[in-house]
C-alpha positions as CSV (number, residue, x, y, z in Angstrom):
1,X,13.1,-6.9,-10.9
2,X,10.1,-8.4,-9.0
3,X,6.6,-8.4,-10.6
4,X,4.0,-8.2,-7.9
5,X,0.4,-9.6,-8.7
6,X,-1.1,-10.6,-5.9
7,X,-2.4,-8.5,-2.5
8,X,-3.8,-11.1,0.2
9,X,-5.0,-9.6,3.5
10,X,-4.0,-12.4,5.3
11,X,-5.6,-10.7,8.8
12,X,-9.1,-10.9,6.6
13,X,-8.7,-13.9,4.8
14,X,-9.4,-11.5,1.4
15,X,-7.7,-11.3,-2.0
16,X,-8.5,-7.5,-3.3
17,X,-9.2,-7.4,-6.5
18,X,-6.1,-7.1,-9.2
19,X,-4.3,-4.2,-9.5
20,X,-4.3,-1.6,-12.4
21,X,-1.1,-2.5,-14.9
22,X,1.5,-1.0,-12.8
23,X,-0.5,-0.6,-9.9
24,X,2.0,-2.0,-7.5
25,X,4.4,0.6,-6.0
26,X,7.1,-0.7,-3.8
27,X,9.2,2.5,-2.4
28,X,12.0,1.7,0.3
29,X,12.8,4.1,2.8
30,X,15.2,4.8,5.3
31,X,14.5,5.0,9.0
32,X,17.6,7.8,10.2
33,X,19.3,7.2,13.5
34,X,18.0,10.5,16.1
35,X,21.3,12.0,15.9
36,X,21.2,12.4,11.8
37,X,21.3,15.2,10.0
38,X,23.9,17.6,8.1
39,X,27.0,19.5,9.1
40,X,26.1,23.2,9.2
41,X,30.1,23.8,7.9
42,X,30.3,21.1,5.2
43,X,27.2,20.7,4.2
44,X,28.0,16.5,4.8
45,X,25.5,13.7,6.2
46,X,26.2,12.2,8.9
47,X,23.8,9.3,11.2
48,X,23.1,6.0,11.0
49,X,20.5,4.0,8.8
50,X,18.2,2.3,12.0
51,X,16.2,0.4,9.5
52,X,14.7,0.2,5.6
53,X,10.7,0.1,5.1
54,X,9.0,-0.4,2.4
55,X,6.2,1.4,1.2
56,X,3.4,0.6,-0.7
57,X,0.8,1.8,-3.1
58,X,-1.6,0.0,-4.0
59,X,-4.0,1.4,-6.9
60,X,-7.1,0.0,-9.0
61,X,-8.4,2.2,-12.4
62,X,-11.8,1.1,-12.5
63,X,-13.6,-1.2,-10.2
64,X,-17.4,-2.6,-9.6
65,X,-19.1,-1.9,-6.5
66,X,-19.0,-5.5,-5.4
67,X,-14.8,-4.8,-6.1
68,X,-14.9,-1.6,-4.5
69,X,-16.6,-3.1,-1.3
70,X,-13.9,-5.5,-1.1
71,X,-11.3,-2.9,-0.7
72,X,-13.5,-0.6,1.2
73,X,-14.2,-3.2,3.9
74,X,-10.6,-4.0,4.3
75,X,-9.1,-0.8,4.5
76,X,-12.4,0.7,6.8
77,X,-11.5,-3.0,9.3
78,X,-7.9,-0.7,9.7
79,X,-7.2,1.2,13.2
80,X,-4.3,3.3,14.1
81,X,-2.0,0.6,15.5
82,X,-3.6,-2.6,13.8
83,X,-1.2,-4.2,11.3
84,X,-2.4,-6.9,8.7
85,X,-0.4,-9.3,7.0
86,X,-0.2,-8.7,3.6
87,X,1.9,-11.1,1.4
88,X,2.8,-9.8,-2.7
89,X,3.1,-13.0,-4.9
90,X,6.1,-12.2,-7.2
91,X,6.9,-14.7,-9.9
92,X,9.0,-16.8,-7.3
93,X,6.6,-16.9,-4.4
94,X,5.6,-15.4,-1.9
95,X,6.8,-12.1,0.0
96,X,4.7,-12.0,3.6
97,X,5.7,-8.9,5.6
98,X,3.4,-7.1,8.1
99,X,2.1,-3.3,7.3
100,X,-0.9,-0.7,8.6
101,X,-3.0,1.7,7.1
102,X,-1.2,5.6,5.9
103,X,-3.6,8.1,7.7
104,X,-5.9,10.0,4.4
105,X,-4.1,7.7,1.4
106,X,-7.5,6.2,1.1
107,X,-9.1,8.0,-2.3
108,X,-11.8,7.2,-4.7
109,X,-14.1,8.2,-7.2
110,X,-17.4,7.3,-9.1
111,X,-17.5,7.4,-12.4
112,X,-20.8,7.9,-14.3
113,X,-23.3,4.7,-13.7
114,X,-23.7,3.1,-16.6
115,X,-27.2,1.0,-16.3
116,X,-27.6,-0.6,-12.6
117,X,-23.4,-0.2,-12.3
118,X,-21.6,2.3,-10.3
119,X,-18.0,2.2,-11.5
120,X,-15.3,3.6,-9.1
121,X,-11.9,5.1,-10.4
122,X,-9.1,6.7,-8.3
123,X,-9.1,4.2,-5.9
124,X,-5.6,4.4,-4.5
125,X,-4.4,2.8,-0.6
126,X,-0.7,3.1,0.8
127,X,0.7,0.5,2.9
128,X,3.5,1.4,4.9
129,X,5.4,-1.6,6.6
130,X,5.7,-2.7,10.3
């Protein structure tokens, strides 16, 4: 198993801040050929696998506003088609693959201010790749 610590926007030149214990999500899944689905007799698959991506969740518990801003800027910098370069450091280097933005994954909220400090919670992004 692969222990991801590190997000780098590589497109911004930013390192978010670190993840929540566990806060790394990795999901693979299968791109299906057009012709794929199931045998209305059998009840059997049948198609081709075009392709595996990966998605990727990405979520913080509690952040600072100058954290949150990080993230915010990043994530607000996405358009529909623009991609980033986002490398995961696992233990034995580095993992570079190119992903964009999932339309409405992008959640947070405040938590109650305590003194000048606005903390955020919830703040959740998913990644889907290229």
């Amino acid at each position: 198993m692969v222990v991801l610590t590190d997000v780098i926007f590589e497109d911004f030149n930013v390192t978010l801040p670190p993840c929540a214990k566990g806060g790394i999500n990795v999901s693979p899944q299968q791109i299906m050929s057009d012709n794929a689905g199931r045998n209305a007799n059998t009840g059997t698959f049948f198609g081709d696998v075009k392709a595996v991506k990966n998605v990727v969740t990405l979520s913080w518990n509690k952040l600072t506003e100058s954290e949150f801003e990080i993230i915010d800027n990043c994530l607000n910098n996405f358009i529909s088609d623009h991609r980033v370069t986002m490398r995961l450091r696992p233990s034995e280097g580095y993992v570079t693959r190119h992903y964009y933005l999932a339309a409405g994954s992008y959640t947070y909220t405040t938590d109650v201010q305590r003194g000048e400090q606005v903390m955020y919670t919830g703040v959740t992004a998913q990644l889907i790749e290229r």
